[in-house]
C-alpha positions in Angstrom: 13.5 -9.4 12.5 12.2 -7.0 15.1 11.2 -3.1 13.8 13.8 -0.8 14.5 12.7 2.8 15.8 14.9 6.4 16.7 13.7 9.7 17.0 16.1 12.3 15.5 16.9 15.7 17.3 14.1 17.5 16.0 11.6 14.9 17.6 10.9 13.5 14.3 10.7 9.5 14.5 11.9 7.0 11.7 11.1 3.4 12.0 12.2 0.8 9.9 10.9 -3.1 9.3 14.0 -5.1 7.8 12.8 -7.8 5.2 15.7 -10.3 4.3 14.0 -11.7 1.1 12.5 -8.4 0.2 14.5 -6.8 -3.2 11.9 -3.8 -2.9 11.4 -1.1 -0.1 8.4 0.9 0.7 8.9 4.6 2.6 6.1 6.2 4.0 6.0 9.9 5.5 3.0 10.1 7.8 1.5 13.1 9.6 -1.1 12.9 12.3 -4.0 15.5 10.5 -6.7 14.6 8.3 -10.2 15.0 8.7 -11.2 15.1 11.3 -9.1 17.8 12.8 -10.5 19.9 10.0 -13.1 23.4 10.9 -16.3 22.8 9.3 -15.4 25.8 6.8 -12.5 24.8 5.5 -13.3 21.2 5.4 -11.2 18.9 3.1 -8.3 21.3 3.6 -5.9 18.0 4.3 -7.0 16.3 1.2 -6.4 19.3 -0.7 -3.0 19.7 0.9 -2.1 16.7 0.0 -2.9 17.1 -3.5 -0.5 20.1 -4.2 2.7 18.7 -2.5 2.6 16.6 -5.4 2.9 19.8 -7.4 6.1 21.7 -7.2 9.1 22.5 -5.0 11.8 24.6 -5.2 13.8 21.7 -6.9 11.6 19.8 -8.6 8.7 20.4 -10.9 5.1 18.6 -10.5 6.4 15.6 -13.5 9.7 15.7 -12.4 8.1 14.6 -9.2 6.4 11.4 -10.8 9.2 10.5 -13.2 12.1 10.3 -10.7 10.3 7.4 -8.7 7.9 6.0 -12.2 11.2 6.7 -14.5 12.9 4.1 -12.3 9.4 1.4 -12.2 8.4 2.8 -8.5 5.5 3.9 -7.5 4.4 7.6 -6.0 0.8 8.2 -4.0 -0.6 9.7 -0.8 -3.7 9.1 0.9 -6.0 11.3 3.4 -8.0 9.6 6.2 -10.1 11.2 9.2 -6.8 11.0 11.5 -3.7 11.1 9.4 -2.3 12.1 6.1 0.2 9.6 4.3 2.7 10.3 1.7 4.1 6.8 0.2 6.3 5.2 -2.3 8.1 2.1 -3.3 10.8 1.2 -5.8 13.9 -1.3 -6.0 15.8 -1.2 -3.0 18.5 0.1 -4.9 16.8 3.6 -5.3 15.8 3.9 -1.7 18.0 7.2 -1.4 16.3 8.7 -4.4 12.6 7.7 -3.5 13.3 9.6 0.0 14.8 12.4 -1.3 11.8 12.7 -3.4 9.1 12.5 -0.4 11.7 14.8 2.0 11.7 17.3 -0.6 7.7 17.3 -1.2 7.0 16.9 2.1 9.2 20.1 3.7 9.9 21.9 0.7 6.1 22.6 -1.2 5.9 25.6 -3.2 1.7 26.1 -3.0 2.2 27.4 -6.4 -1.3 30.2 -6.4 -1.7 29.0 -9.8 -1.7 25.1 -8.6 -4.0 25.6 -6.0 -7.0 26.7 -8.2 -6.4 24.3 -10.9 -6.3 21.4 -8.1 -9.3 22.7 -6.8 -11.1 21.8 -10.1 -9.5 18.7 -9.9 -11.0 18.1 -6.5 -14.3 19.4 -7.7 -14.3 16.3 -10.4 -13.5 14.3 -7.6 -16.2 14.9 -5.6 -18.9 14.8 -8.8 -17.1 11.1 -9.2 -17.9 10.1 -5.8 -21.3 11.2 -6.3 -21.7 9.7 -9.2 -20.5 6.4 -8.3 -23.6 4.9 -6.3 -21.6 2.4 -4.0 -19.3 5.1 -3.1 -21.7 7.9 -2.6 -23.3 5.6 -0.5 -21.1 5.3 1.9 -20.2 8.9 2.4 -24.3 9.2 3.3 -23.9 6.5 5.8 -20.5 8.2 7.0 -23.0 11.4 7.2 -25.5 9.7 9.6 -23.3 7.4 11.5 -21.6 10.5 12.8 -24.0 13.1 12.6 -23.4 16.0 14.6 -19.4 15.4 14.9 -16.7 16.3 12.2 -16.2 12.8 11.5 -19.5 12.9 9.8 -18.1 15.2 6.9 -16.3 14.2 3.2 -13.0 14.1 3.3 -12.3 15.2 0.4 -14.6 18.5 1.8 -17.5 19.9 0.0 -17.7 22.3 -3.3 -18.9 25.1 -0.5 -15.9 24.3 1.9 -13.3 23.6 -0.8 -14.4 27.0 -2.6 -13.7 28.7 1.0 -10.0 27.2 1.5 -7.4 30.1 0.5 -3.7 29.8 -0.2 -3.3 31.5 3.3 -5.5 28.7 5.0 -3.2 25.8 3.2 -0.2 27.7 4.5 -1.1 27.6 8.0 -3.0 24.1 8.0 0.9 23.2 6.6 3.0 25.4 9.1 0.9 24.0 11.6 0.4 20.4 11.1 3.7 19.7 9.0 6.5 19.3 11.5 8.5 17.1 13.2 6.5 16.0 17.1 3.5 15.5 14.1 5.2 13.1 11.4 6.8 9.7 11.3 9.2 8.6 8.3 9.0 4.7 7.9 10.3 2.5 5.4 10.0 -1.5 5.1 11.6 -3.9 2.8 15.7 -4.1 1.8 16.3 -1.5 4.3 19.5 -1.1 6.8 18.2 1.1 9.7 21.0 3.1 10.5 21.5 4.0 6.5 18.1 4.8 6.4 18.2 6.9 9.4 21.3 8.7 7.9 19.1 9.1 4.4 16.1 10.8 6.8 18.1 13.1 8.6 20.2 14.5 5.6 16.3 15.2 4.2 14.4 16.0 7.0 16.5 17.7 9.9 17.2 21.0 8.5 14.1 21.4 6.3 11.6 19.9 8.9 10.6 22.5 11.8 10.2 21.3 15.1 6.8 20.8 16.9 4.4 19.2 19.5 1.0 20.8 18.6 -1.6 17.9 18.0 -5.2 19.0 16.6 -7.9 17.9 19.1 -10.8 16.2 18.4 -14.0 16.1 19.7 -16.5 13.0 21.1 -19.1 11.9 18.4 -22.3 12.7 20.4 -24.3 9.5 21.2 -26.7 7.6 20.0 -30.1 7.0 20.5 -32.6 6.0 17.6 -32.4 4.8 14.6 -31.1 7.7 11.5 -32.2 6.3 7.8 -31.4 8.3 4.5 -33.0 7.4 1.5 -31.6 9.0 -1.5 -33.7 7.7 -4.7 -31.8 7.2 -8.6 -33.1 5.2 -11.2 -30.4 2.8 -11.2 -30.1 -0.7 -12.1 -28.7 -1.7 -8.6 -29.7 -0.3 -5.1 -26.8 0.3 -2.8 -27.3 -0.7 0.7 -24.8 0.5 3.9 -25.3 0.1 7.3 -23.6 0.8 10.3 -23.5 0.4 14.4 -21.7 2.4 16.7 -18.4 -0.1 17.0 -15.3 0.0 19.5 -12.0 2.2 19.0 -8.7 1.6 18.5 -7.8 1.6 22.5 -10.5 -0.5 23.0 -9.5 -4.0 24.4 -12.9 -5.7 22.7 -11.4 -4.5 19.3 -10.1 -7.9 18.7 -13.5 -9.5 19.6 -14.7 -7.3 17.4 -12.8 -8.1 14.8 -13.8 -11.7 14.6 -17.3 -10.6 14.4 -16.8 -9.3 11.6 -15.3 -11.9 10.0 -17.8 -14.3 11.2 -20.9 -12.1 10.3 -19.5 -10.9 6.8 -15.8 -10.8 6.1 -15.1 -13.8 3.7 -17.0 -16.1 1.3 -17.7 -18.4 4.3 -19.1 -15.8 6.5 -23.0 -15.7 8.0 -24.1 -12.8 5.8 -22.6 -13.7 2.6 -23.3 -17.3 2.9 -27.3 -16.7 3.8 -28.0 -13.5 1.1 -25.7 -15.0 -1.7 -25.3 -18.7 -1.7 -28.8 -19.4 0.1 -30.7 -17.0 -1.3 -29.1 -15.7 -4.2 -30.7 -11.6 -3.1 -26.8 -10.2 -4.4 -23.7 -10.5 -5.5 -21.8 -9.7 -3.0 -22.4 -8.6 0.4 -19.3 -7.5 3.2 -18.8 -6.1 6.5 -15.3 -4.0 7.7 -14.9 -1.7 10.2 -13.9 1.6 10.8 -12.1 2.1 12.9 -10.6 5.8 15.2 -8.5 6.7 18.4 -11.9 6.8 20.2 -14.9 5.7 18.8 -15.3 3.7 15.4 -18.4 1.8 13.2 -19.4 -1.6 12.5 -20.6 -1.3 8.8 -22.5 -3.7 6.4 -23.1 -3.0 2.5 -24.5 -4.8 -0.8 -26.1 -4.0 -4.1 -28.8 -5.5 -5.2 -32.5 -5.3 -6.7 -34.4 -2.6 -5.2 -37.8 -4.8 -4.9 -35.1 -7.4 -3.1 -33.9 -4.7 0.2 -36.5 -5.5 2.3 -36.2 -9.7 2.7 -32.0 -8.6 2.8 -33.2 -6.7 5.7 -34.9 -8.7 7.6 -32.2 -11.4 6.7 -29.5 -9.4 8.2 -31.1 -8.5 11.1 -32.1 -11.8 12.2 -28.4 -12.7 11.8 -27.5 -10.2 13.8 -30.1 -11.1 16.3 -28.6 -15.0 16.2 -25.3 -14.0 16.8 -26.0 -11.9 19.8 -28.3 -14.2 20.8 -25.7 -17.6 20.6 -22.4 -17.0 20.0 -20.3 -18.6 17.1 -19.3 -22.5 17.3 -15.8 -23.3 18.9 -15.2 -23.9 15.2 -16.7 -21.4 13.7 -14.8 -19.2 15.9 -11.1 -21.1 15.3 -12.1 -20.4 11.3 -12.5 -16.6 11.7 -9.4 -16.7 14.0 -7.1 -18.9 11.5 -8.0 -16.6 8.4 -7.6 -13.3 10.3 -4.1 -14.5 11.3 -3.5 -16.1 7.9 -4.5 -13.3 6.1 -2.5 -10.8 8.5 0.9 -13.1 7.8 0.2 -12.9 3.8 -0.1 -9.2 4.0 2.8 -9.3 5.5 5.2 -10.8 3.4 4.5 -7.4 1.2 6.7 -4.5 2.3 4.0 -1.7 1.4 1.8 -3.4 4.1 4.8 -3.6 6.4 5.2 -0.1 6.3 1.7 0.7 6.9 2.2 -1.3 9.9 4.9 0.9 11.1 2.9 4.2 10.5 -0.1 3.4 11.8 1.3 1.7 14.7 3.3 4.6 16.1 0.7 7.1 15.3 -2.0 4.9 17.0 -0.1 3.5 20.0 3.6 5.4 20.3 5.3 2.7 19.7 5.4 -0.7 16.7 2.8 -3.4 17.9 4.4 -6.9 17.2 1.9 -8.9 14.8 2.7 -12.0 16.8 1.3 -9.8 19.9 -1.9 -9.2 18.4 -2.5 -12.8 16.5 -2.0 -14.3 20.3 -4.8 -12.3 22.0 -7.0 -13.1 19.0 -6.5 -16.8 19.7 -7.7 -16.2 23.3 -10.9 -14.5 22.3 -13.8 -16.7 23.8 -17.4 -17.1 21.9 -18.6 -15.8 25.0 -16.7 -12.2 24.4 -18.0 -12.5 20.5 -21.4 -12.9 22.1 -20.9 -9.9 24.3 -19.2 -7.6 21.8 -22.6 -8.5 19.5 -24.9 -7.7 21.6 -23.6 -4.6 22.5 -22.5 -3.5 19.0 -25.4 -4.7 17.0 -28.0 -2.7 18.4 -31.0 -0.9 16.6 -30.6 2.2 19.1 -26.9 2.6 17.4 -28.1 1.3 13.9 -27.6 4.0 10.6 -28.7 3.0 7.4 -28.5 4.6 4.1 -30.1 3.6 0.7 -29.4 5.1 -3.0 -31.6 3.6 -5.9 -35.0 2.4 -5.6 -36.3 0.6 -2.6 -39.2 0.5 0.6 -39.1 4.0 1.7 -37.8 5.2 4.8 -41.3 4.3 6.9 -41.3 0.9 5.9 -37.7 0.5 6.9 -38.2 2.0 10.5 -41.2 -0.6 10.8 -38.4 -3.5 9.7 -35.8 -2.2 12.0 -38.6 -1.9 14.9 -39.0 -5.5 14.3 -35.4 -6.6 14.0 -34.6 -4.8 17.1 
């Protein structure tokens, strides 16, 4: 069944995936902030937004919250990512009118108790020491920190302990009363839904609480890249952690779905070039991946492992001479009709899930303006060519656009230019 998509009088949208075999539903409220909209002193003031309207309305207190959706065996959480903010839960189908009373209510009618708002800022303090303390996460925050140096993509998004000690109730109030309305969010919901009841549920919960709106935040070009960046950050730990990145292709972009067979090809399954040449071959680590990251207007082709420290320099030189082979000769017609098969096959699996459905609807709409069919987007990855995977690679996987960032032990940063000058 097609999506189903109308935009209320206050300019807020609702869109709505019916699933005929589905006895669950997933809603999602989704506002276009996060970030990367964020000034650098008050950075991680969507994250920390996002924490408190889980803590109070007029209505409802911070548990009764949770155990109106958890009381009934649904689920309750909210993510923040550089260019949005999601609020999302699922249940049976038959409490769908109870689940989006629950996000209506947090979303429009958030207390920002003064008293919550410092004890959730401890909470985001331990947050950020847990990041820090986990190696393969921390990692990837210091890549995040190169790969976009210079740009406010390049910052935490859960902030800093500097910027998150500088956010006052005032700033959360206005980062809400700006950001939070109705030309900003989209309400969504995938599953056992009927559009026009859901639609009636929406507007009952968001049309009188929900101000209208059509300020966006702007956002600003990542500045380019010319040289190599490397950050080296040593720990005595058992396992180095290794992330790298290229500059990569945005979410307009019409070689994204190039790019996103290279990336399976190069390092997004079991069977992929990276995972089958470090792990099975050579037996350097345990695992070894690549995914992408991808924004409206710019986005990263990133590689990471663990591994021994004494091991990073032959991973190196391994991945870079994969690169170089890829860019050099592109993928087998088979190799390429693999990587095509499980993207697609994967996609269609995902989808049989209505909490992926309904990530499909909110990202969709806030990427494009309107619901991409799947079937659209499996039938121009079918026509990518190994020629375009050879194009994409050789201008993706470049050392000019190549960030690297190491915590354990390991060559230092010297020898690793020297590698890099010869991979290049």
């Amino acid at each position: 069944m097609n999506p189903e998509v109308s935009i209320l009088p206050n300019g807020l949208r609702v869109a709505t995936q019916m699933m005929p075999s589905s006895q669950t539903v997933a809603v999602g409220i989704w506002c276009a902030v996060g970030g990367r909209h964020e000034p650098a002193r008050i950075g991680g003031i969507s994250h920390f937004l996002e924490h408190l309207l889980f803590k109070g309305t007029k209505k409802r207190s911070a548990r009764r919250i949770s155990e109106e959706v958890e009381g009934v065996g649904g689920d309750l959480n909210a993510y923040t990512a550089e260019e949005r903010t999601c609020f999302y839960a699922a249940a049976s189908s038959d409490h769908l009118a109870r689940v989006t009373e629950v996000l209506s209510d947090m979303y429009c009618n958030s207390r920002i108790d003064p008293r919550e708002v410092e004890r959730e800022r401890g909470v985001i303090v331990e947050e950020i020491e847990m990041i820090r303390d986990e190696s393969a996460q921390h990692v990837q925050e210091l890549l995040t920190a190169e790969t976009w140096r210079g740009n406010s993509l390049s910052r935490p998004i859960t902030g800093t302990k500097k910027s998150l000690a500088a956010i006052s109730r005032k700033d959360l109030m206005m980062h809400l009363r700006g950001n939070y309305h109705a030309g900003s969010s989209i309400v969504t919901a995938a599953g056992a839904v009927d559009h026009g009841e859901f639609v009636k549920l929406v507007s009952t919960g968001f049309l009188k609480r929900l101000p209208t709106g059509t300020s966006r935040p702007r956002i600003a070009l990542p500045p380019r890249q010319g040289s190599p960046r490397i950050v080296i950050e040593s720990r005595e730990n058992q396992q180095t952690q290794l992330a790298l990145s290229f500059r990569g292709v945005g979410s307009h972009d019409p070689k994204r779905y190039a790019v996103n067979l290279l990336h399976i090809l190069l390092g997004g399954n079991m069977s992929s070039r990276l995972f089958q040449e470090l792990r099975e071959r050579r037996g350097l680590c345990y695992s070894i991946s690549t995914s992408l990251s991808t924004h409206s207007d710019c986005g990263a082709f990133e590689i990471a492992l663990g591994l021994d420290g004494k091991n990073v320099a032959k991973a190196l030189k391994l991945i870079f001479a994969e690169c170089r082979r890829i860019s050099e000769k592109g993928p087998s017609s088979a190799e390429l009709r693999r990587a095509c098969d499980y993207s697609i096959g994967t996609s269609r699996m995902a989808l049989e899930r209505a909490a992926t459905q309904n990530y499909r609807l909110g990202t969709s709409l806030l990427t494009y303006g309107k619901v991409v069919t799947p079937e659209s987007v499996y039938d121009r990855l079918a026509k990518v060519t190994s020629a375009e995977i050879q194009q994409v690679a050789r201008k993706i996987l470049t050392m000019r656009t190549l960030s690297l960032a190491m915590v354990g032990s390991g060559p230092s940063k010297e020898e690793i230019l020297d590698l890099v000058e010869k991979g290049g």
